[in-house]
C-alpha positions in Angstrom: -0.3 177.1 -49.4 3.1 175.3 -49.4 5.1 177.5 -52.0 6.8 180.4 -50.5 8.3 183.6 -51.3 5.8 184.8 -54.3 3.9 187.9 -53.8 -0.2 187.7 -55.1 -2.1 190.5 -55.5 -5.2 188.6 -56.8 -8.5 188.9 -55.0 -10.8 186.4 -55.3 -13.6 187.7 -57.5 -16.9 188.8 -55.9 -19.0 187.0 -58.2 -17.7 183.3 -56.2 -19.7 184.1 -53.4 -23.0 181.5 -53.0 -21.8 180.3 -55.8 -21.6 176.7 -57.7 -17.6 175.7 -59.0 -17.9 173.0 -62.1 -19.6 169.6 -63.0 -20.9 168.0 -59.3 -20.0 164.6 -61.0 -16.6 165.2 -62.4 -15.2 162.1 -64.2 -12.2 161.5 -61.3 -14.6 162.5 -58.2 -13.2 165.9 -57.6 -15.5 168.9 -57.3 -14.2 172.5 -58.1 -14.6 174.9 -54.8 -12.7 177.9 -56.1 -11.0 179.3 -58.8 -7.7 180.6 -59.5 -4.5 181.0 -57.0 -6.2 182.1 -54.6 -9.1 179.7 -54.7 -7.5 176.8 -52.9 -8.5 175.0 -49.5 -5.5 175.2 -47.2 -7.5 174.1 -44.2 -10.9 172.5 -43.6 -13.3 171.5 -41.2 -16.7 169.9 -40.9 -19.7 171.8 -39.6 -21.0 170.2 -36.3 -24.3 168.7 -36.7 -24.7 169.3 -40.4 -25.7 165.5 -42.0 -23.0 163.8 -43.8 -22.3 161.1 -45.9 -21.1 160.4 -48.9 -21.0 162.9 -51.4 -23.7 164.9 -48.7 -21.3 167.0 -46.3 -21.2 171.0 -44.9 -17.9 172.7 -44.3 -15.9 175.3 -43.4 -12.5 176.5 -45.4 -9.9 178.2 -45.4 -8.2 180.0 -48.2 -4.1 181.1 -47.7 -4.7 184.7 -48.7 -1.9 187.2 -47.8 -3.8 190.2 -47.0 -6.9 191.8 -45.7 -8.4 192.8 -49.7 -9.0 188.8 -49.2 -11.5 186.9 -46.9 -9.9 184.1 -46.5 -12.9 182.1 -44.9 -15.5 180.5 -46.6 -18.7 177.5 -46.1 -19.3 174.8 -48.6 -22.4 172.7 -49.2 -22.2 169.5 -50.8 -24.9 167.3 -51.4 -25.3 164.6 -54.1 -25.8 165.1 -57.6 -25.5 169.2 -57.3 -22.6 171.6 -57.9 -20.9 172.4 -54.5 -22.5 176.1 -53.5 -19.4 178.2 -51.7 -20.1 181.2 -49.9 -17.2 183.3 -49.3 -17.7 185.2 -45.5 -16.6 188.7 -44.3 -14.5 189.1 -41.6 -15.7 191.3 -38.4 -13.2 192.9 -36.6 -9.2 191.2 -37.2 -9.0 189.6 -40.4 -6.1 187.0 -40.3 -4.7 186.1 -43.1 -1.7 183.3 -44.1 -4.5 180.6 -42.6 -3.0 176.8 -43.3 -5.1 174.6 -41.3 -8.5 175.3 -39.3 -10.3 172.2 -37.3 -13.7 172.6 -35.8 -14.1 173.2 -31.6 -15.6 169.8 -30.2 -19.4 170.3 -28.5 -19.3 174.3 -29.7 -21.2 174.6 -33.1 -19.9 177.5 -35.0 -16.9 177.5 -33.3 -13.0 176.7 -35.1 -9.3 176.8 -34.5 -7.6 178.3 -37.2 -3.9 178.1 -37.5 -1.5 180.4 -39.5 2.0 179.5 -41.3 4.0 181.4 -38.4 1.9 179.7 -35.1 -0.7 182.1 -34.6 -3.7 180.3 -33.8 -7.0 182.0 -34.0 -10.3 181.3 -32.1 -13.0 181.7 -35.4 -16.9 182.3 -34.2 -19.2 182.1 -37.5 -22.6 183.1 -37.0 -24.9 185.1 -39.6 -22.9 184.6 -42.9 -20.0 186.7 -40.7 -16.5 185.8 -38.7 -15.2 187.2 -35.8 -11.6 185.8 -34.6 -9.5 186.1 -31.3 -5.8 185.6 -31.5 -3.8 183.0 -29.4 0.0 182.2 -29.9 1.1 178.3 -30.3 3.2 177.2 -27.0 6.6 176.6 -28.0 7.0 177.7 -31.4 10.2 179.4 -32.5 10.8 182.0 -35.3 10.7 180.0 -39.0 8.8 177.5 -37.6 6.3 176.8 -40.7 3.1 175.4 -39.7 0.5 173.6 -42.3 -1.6 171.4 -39.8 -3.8 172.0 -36.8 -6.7 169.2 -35.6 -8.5 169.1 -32.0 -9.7 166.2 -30.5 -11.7 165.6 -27.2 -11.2 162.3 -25.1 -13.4 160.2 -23.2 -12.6 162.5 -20.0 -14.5 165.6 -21.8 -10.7 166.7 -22.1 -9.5 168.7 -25.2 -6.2 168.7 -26.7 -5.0 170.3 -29.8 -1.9 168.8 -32.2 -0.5 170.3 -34.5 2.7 170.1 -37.0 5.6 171.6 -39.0 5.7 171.2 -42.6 9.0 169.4 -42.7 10.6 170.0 -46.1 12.6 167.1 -48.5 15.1 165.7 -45.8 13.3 167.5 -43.0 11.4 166.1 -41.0 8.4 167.3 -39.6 7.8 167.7 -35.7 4.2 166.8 -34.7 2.8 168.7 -31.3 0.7 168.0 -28.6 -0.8 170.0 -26.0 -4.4 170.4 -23.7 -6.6 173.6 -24.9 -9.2 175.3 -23.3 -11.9 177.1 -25.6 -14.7 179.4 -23.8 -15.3 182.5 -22.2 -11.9 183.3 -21.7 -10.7 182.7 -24.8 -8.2 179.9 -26.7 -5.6 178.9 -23.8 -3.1 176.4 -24.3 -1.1 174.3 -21.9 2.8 173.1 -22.3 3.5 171.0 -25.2 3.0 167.3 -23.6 4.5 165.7 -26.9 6.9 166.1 -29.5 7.7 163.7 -32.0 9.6 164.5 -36.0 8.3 162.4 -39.1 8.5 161.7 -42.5 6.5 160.6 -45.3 8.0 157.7 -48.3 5.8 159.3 -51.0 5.4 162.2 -52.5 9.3 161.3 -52.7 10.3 164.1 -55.3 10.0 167.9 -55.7 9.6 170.3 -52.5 7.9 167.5 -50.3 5.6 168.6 -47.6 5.5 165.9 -44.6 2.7 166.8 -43.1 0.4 169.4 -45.0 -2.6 168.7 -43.0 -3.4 166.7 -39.6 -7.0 165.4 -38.4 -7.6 163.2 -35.6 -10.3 160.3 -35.3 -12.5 159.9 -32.6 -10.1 156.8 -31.7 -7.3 158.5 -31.4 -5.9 157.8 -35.0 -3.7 160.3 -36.2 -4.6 161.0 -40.1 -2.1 163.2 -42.2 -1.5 164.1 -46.0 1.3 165.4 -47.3 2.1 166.7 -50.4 4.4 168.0 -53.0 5.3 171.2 -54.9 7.9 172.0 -57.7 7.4 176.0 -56.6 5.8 176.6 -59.8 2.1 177.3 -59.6 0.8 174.8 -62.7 2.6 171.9 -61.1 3.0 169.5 -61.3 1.8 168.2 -57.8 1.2 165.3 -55.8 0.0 164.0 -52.2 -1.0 161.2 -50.5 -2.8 160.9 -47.1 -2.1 158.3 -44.6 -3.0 156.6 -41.2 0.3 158.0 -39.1 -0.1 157.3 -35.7 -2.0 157.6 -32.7 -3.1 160.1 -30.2 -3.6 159.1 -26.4 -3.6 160.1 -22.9 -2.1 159.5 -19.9 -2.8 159.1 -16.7 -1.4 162.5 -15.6 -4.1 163.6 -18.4 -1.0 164.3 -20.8 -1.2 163.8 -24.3 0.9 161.2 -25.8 1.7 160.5 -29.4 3.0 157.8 -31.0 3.8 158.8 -34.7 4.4 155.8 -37.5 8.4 155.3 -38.9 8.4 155.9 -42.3 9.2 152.3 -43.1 5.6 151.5 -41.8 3.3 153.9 -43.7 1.4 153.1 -46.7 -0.6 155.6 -48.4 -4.7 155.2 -48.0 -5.3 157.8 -51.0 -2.1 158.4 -53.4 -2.0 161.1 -55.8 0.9 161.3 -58.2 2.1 163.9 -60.4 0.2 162.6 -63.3 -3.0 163.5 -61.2 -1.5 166.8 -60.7 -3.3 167.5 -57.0 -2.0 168.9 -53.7 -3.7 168.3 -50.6 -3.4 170.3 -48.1 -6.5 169.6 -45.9 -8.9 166.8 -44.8 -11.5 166.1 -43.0 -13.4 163.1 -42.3 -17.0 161.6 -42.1 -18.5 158.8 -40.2 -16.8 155.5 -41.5 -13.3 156.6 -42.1 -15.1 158.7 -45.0 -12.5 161.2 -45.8 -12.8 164.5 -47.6 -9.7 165.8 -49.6 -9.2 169.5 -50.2 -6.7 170.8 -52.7 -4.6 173.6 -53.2 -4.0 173.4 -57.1 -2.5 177.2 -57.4 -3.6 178.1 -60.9 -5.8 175.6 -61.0 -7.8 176.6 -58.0 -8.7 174.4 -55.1 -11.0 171.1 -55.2 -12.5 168.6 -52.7 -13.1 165.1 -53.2 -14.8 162.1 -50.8 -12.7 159.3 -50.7 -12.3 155.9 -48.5 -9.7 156.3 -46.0 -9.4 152.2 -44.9 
């Protein structure tokens, strides 16, 4: 959730668990997945293995919840034709909350990265309608760092490396990161940043602008972001766009490299102004460049929407 400094005591109510959100064929595409301000998707990530398509997709959210009366976590089935059904899941053991950004563990089904506002990454197991999570810090994050996005993305070599980003905010910029991970037995381990690199969006160009407010990263290498904006009042109005940004690759030291767009070069692949009154702030994406938008709307809860992404 990109606006700051508002304490919400709401709890999502217990009645949205395995339950269906609004019309499955709304008139503009989007499909309701929660209700309320604390019903938005912050961060979301395909299940591995699930069959997918368009309008037919599984996934895993997370919801930016700010304490532990709140799960936070939740699965969503879509398939054509039918009212998404979202099943809210318990935590066992920690329960993080704050989560921005969550991307799915490449070759381990049922296993995510989940990413908090402050850079405290979280190793999330979901098996039998249940969570389990194992904390890791980010390498080189610094105190007030603000973090919205988090993708993983395995190379050719069997290699993994995570990147992540700051928000950025209006005139600044945000700093995209790179770095190998290791997921397994021993737990989420990172190695040194490899990359840094600031950027900077052309549109949304007005209100509290969010650079980068999610970050996914193609099997090519393509770096994907949205970024969106917020007036810091919870009815809006909002808007986002998402774009092609860049480009992950890798070295031959087995480094990761980026190469992030200039703002002169970007042009939005999905645009979403303030008359559409939406804020993404996470995406995923199918087979075909098929993306899948999620929305933090504040009081208008969060919704997801399948869209062509070039």
């Amino acid at each position: 959730m990109i606006r700051k400094g508002i304490i919400v005591t709401a709890v999502l109510c217990a009645s949205l668990a395995a339950a269906p959100f609004g019309p499955a064929a709304a008139s503009d595409g989007w499909q309701r997945v929660g209700s309320g301000i604390r019903g938005g998707v912050s961060g979301m990530a395909l299940t591995e293995g699930a069959p997918a398509g368009r309008g037919l997709a599984d996934a895993v959210v997370v919801r930016d919840t700010e304490g532990d009366l709140e799960n936070g976590l939740a699965t969503v089935r879509l398939r054509p034709g039918r009212d998404p059904v979202v099943t809210e899941l318990p935590w066992l053991g920690m329960s993080p909350a704050d989560l921005e950004a969550l991307d799915a563990v490449p070759g381990q089904p049922g296993h995510y990265v989940a990413l908090a506002s402050r850079g405290d990454a979280y190793h999330v197991v979901v098996a039998n309608g249940r969570a389990t999570a194992e904390h890791a810090a980010l390498p080189g994050r610094h105190d007030g760092d603000n973090y919205e996005s988090f993708a993983l993305h395995r190379d050719r070599s069997g290699r993994t490396f995570a990147v992540w980003a700051t928000r950025g905010s209006g005139a600044e910029k945000a700093v995209v990161h790179a770095a190998s991970v290791h997921i397994g037995p021993t737990g989420l381990n990172f190695g040194m940043v490899s990359a840094r690199q600031e950027f900077s969006v052309p549109f949304p160009d007005e209100g509290e602008v969010c650079h980068i407010s999610d970050l996914k990263v193609l099997d090519d290498g393509t770096v994907m972001v949205s970024a969106a904006s917020d007036p810091d009042v919870s009815a809006g109005p909002f808007a986002s766009a998402v774009y092609d940004a860049g480009r992950l690759t890798v070295n031959p030291a087995h480094d990761a490299v980026l190469r992030m767009k200039p703002e002169q070069a970007l042009t939005p692949l999905s645009r979403f102004t303030r008359q559409d009154n939406r804020k993404i702030e996470a995406i995923a994406f199918l087979p075909g460049r098929l993306g899948l938008w999620g929305t933090d709307d504040e009081d208008f809860g969060g919704s997801v929407m399948f869209a062509r992404a070039g």
